[in-house]
BAGU-341624 format. One line per 10 residues: their letters; for each residue z, y, x of N, C-alpha, C. Coordinates in steps of 0.001 Angstrom, whole numbers, plus 500000, padded with zeros to 6 digits. Layout:
a> Z Y X Z Y X Z Y X | ...
***
This chain:
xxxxxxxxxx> 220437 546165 245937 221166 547410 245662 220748 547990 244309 | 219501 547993 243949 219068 548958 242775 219461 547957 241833 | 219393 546021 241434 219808 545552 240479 221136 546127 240423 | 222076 546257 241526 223534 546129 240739 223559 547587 240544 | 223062 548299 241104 223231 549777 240610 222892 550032 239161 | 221548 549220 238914 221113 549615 236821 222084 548414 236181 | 222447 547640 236666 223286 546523 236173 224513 547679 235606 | 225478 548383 236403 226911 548763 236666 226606 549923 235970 | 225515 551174 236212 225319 552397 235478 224872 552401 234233 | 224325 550813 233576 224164 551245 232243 225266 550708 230925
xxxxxxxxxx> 225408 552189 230484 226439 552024 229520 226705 550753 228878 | 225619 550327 228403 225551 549301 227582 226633 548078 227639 | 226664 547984 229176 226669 546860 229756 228291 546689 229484 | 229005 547877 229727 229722 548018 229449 230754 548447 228222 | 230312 548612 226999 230391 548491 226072 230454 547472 225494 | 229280 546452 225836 229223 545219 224701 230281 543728 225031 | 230268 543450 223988 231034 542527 223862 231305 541508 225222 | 232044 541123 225575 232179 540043 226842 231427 541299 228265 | 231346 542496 228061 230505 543542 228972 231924 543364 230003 | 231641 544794 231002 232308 544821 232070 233534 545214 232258
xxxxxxxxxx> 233943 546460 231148 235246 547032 230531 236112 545611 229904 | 235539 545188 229012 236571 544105 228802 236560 543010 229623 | 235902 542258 230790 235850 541571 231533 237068 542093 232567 | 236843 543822 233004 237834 544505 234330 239104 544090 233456 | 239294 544229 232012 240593 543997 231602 241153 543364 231705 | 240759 542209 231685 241018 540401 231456 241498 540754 232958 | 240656 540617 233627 240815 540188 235389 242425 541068 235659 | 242803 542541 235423 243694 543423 235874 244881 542592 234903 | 244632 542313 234019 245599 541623 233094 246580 540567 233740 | 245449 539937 234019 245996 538326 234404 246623 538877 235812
xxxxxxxxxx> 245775 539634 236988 245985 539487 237794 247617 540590 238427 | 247811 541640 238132 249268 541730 237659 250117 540967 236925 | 249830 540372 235676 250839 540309 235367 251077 538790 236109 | 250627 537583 237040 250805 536705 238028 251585 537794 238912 | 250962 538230 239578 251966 538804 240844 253265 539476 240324 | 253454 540294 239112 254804 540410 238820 255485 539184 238460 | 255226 538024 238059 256078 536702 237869 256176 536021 239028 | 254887 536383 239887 255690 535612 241153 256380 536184 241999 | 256333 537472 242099 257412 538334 242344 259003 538326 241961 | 258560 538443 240940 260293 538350 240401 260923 536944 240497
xxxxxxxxxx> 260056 535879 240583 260656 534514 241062 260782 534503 242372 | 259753 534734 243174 259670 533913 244578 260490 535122 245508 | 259956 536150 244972 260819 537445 246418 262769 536765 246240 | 263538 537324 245032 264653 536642 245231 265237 535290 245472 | 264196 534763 245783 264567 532816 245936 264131 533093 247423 | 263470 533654 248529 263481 533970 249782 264155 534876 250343 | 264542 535816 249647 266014 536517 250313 267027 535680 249887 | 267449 534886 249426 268395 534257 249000 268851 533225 250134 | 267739 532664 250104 267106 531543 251358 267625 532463 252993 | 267426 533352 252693 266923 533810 254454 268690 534600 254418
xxxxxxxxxx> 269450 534702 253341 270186 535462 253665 272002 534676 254433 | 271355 533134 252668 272392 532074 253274 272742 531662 254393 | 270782 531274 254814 271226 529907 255726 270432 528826 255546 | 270985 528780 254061 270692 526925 253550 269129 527075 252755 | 268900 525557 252708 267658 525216 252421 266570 526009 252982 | 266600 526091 254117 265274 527055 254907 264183 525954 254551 | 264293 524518 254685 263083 524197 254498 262069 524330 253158 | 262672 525168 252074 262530 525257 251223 260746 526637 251287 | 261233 527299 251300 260320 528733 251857 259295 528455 252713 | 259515 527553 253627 258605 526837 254801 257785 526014 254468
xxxxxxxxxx> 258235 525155 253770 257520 524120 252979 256603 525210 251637 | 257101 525854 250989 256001 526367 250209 255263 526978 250886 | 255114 528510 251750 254778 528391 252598 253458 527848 253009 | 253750 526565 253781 252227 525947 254401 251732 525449 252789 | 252170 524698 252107 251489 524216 251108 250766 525142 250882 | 250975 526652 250677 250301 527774 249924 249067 527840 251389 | 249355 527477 252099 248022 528058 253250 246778 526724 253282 | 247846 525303 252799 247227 524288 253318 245954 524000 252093 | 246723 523772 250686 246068 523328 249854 244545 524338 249391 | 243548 523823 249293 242115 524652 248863 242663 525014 247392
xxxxxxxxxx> 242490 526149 246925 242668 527358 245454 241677 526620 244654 | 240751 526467 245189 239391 526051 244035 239821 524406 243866 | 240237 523298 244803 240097 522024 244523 241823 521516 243628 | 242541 522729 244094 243613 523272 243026 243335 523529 241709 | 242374 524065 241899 242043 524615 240278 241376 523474 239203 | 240454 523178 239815 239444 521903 239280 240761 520626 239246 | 241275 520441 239790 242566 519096 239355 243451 519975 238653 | 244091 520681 238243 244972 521428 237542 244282 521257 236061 | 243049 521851 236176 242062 521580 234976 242006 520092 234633 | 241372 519443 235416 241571 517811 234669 242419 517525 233947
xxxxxxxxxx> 243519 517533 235101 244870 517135 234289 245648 517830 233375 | 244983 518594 232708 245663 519840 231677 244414 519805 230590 | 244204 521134 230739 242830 522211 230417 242454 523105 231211 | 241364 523435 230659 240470 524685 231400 240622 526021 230004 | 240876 527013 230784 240968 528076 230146 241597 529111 230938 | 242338 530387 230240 242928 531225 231452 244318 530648 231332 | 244792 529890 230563 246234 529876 230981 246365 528712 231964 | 246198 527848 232382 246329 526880 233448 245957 527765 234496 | 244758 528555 233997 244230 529032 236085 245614 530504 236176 | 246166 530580 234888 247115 531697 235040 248489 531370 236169
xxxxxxxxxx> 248559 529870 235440 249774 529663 236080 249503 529116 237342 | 248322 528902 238039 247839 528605 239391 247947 529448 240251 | 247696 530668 239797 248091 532566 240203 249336 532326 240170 | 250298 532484 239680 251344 532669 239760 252006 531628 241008 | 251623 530384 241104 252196 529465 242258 251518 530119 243673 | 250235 530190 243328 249434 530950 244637 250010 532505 245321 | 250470 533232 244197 251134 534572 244380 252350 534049 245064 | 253226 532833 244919 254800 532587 245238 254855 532411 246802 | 253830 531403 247218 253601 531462 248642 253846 532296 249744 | 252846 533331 249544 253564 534514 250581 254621 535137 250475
xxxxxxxxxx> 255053 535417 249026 256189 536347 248648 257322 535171 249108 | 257372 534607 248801 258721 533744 249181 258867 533599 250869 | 257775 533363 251733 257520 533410 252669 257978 534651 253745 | 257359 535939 252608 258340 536947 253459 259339 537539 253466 | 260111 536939 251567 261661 537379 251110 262263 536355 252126 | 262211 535433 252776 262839 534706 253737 262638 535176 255457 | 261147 535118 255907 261648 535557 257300 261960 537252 257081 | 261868 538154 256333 262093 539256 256406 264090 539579 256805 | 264587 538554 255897 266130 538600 255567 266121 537708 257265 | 265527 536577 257140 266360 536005 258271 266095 535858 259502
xxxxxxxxxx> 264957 536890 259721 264694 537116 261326 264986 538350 261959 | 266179 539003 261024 266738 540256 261505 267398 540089 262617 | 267625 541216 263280 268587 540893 264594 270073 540864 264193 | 270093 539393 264897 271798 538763 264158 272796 539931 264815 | 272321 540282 265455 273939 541645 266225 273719 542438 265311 | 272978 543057 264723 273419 544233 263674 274084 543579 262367 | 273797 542219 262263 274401 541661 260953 275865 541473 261333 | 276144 540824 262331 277238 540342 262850 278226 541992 263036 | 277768 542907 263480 278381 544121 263797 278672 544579 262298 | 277937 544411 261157 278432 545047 259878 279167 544130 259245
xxxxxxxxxx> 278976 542862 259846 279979 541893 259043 281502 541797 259874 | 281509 542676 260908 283209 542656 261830 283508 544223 261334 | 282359 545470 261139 283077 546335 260405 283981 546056 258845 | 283644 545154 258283 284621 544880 257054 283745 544629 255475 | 282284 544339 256175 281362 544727 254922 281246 543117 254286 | 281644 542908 252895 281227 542004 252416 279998 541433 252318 | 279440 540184 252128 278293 539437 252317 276943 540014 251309 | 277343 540429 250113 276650 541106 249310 276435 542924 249726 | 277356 543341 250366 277175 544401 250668 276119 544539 252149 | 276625 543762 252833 275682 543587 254480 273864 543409 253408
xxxxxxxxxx> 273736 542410 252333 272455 542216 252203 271820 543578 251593 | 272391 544313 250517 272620 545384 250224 272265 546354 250740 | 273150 546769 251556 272947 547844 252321 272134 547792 253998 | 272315 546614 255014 271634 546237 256033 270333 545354 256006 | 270271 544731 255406 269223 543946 255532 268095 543767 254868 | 268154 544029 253196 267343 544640 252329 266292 545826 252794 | 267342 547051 253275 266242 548121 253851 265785 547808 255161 | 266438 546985 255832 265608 546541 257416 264410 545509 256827 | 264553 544891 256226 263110 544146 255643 262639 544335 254896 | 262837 545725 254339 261720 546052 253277 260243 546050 253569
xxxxxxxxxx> 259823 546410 254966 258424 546393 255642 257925 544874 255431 | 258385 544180 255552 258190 542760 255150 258090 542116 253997 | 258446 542386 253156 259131 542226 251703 257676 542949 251120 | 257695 544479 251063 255748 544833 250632 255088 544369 251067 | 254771 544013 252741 253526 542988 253072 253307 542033 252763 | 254702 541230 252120 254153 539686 251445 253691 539959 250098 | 254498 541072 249304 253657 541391 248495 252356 541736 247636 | 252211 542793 249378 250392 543069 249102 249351 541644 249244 | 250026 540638 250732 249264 540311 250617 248881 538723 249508 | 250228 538653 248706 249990 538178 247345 249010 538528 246535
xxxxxxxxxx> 249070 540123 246532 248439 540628 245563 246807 540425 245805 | 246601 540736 246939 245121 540341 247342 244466 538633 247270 | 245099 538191 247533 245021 536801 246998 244741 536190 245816 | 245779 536911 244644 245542 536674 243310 244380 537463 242569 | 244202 538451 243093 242894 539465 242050 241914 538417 243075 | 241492 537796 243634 240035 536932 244453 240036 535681 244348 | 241691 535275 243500 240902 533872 243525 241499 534120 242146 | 241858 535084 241062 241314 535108 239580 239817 535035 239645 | 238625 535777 240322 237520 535296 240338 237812 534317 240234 | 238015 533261 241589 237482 531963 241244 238098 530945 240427
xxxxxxxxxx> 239139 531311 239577 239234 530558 237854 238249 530657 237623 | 237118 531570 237429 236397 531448 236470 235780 529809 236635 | 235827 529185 237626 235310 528160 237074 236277 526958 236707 | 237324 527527 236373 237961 526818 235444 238138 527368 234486 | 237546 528152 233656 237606 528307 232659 237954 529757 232329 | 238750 530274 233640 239362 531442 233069 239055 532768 232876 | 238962 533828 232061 238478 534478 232215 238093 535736 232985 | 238002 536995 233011 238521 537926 234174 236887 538245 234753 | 236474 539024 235744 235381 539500 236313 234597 538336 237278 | 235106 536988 237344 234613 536297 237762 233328 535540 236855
xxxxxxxxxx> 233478 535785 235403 233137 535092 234359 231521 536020 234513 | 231750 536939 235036 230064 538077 235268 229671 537102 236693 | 229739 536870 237385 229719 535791 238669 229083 534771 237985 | 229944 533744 237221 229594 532458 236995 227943 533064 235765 | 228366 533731 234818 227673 533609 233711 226051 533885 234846 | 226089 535341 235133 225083 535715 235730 224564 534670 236758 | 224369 533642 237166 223830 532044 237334 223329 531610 236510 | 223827 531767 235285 222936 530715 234685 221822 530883 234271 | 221121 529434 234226 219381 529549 233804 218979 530086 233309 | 219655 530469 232221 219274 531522 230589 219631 532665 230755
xxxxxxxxxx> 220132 533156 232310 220395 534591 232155 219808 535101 233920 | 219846 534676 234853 219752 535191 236142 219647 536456 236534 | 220841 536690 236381 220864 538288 236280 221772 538582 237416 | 221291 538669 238539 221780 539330 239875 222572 540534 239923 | 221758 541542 239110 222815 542914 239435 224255 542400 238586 | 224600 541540 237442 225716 540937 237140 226603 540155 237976 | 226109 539633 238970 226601 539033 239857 227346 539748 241026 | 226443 540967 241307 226772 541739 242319 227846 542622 241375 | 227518 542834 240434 228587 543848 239621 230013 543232 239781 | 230278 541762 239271 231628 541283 239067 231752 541223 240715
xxxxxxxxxx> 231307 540831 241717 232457 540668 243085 232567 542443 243808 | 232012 543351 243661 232080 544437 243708 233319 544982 243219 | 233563 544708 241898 234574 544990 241180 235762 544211 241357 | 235694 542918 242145 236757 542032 242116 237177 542859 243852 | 236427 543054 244881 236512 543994 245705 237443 544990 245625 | 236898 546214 244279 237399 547816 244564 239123 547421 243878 | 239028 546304 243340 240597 546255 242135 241763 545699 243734 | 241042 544554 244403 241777 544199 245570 242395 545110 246720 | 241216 546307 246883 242135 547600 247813 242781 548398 246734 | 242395 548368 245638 242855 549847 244936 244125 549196 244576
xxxxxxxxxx> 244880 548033 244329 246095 546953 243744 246887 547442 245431 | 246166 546897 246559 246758 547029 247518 246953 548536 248048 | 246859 549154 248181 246962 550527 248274 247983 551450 247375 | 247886 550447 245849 248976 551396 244945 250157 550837 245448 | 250234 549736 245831 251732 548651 246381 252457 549195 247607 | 251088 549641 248511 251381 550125 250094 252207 551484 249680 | 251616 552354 248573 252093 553713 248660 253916 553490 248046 | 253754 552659 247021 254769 552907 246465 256134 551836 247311 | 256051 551639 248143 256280 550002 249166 256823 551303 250140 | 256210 552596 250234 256361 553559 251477 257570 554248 250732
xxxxxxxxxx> 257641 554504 249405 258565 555104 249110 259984 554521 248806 | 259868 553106 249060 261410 552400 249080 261745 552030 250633 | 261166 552355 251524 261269 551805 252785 262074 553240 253428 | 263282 552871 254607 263857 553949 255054 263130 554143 256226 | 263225 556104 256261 262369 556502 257172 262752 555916 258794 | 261264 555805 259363 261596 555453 260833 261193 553719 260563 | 261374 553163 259589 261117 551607 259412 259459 551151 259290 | 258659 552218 258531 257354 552118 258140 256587 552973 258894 | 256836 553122 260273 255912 553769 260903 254002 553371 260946 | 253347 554077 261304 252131 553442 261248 251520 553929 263124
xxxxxxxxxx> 251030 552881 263421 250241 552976 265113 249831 554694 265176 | 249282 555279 264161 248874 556083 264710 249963 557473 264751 | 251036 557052 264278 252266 557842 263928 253109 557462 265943 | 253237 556494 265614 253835 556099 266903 253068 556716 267787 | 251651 556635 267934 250695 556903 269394 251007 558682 269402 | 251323 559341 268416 251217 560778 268487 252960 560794 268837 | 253841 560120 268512 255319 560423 269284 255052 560323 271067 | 254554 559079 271482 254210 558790 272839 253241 559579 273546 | 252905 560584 273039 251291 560795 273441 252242 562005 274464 | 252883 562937 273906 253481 563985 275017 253876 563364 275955
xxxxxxxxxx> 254704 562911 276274 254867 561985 276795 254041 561342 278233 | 253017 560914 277578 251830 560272 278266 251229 561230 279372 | 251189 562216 278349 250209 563837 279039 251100 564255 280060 | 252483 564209 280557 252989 564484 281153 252716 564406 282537 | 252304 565179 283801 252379 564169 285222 253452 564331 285363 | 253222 563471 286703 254264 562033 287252 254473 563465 288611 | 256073 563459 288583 256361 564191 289443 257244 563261 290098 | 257201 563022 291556 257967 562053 291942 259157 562684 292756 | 260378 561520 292614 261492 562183 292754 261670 563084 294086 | 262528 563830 294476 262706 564461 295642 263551 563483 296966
xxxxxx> 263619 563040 297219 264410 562387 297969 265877 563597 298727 | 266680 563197 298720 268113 564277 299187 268423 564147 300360 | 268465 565520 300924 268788 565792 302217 270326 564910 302813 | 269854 564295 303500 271241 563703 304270 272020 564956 304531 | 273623 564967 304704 274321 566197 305568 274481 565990 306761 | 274815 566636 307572 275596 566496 309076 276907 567074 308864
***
């Protein structure tokens, strides 16, 4: 605790060259601007997918690949067969970010309940309009969660570029190892920080994810448990049973 505490509180550290300010930069750099490219690729290529019909195996298949293949033994062959630096481990982020997002621009669109689609498509609503107006805001709850949890993905395994080369807060990780430096509170400093950027990324997504979602769609458990709860408190008065006539 006290290394990474004099590690993180002294100015210095952060100031100097390759320090922690320009290291957080690198890392926030790379690691937005991956999730906005795989965003803007993979979310509309899974609503697209989920809205048709066709090529479902498409989304499915990326998908597991994105769950199956190891990030790090990804990274280290990406590197061979290329280079090492941040732009190869950049564009590894960006395939790694596509996974979930595509994953949930597809079941979000196409595991809606087919009677409300079918009911706006016999009111008279064109195919672009049903996605538009029905199905877009019914899966928006889906659509931010693949998002966020893109986003968490890519700021933790930008750390682990660093050992391909790339740069970002992982590079305080790798460096702080080595022989000529063993500097622990550096170590603890960069995954700390690769930590607070992963809720604070996810949290700005969740809030602003709340403000495109229609009300009643983004409820949260503890929203629901306080609708049910009167409810609950209620006793059980049991029915009267009715006088037969004569």
């Amino acid at each position: 605790m006290n290394l990474w505490w004099n590690y993180i509180s002294d100015l210095d550290h952060w100031k100097a060259t390759d320090g922690i300010a320009q290291r957080l930069g690198e890392h926030v750099a790379m690691s937005i601007g991956a999730l906005l490219i795989a965003t803007v690729v993979a979310l509309p290529l899974g609503i697209a997918v989920g809205h048709s019909g066709k090529g479902d195996d498409l989304p499915i298949l990326f998908g597991v690949l994105g769950r199956l293949l190891p990030p790090l033994g990804v990274f280290a062959y990406f590197a061979m067969k290329t280079e090492t630096g941040t732009g190869p481990a950049f564009v590894m982020l960006v395939l790694l970010g596509m996974a979930p997002i595509m994953s949930a621009g597809y079941a979000g669109v196409r595991l809606l309940d087919r009677a409300v689609i079918e009911s706006a498509r016999a009111s008279g609503m064109v195919p672009m309009h049903v996605l538009r107006e029905i199905e877009l805001p019914m899966a928006m709850p889906q659509l931010i969660a693949g998002v966020r949890r893109a986003a968490v993905a890519i700021v933790s395994m930008a750390a682990v570029a660093a050992y391909a080369g790339a740069k970002g807060l992982g590079r305080l990780i790798i460096d702080g190892q080595q022989p000529d430096v063993h500097d622990y509170g550096m170590v603890a400093t960069g995954g700390f920080l690769v930590a607070v950027l992963a809720v604070v990324l996810d949290r700005i997504i969740d809030a602003f994810g709340r403000s495109l979602v229609p009300p009643g769609l983004y409820a949260t458990p503890s929203a629901a448990l306080k609708e049910i709860q009167p409810r609950i408190a209620e006793p059980y008065v049991p029915p009267v049973p009715a006088t037969p006539g004569y």
